[in-house]
N, C-alpha and C positions, 0 to 999 in steps of 0.2 A: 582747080577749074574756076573757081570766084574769083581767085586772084587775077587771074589772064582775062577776067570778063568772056568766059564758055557758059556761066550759071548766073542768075539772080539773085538776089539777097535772099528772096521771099524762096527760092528752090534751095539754097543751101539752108534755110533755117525750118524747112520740110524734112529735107534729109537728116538736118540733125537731131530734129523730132522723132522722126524715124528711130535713127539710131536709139536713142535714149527709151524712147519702148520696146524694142526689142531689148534692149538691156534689162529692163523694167521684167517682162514677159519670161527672160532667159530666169533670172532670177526667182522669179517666182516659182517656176517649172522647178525649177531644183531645190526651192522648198517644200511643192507637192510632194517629190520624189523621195524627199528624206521624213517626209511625216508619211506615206503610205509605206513608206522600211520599217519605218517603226509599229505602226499598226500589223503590219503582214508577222512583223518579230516577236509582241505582242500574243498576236490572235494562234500562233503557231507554237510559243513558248520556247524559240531555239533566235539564235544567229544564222541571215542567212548565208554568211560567210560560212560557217559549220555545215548548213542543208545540201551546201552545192561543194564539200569539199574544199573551202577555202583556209587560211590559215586560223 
């Protein structure tokens, strides 16, 4: 769309702001997710792979 002149410099370097925090945010999220697995795995003394039947 920049290229065809549909966007502005200053919206596509919004958008790629954008993007790059959500990437930022996605990542982070799923290092929440892998330190509260370990705490839960921890505080419960099992694998939750084991708890729920997994291999």
């Amino acid at each position: 769309r920049y290229k065809n002149g549909m966007i502005t410099g200053v919206e596509l370097m919004d958008a790629e702001l954008a993007f790059t925090q959500a990437q930022t945010n996605y990542s982070n999220a799923l290092n929440d997710y892998v330190i509260a697995i370990a705490k839960l795995e921890k505080a419960t003394a099992s694998k939750l792979d084991q708890r729920f039947g997994g291999k």
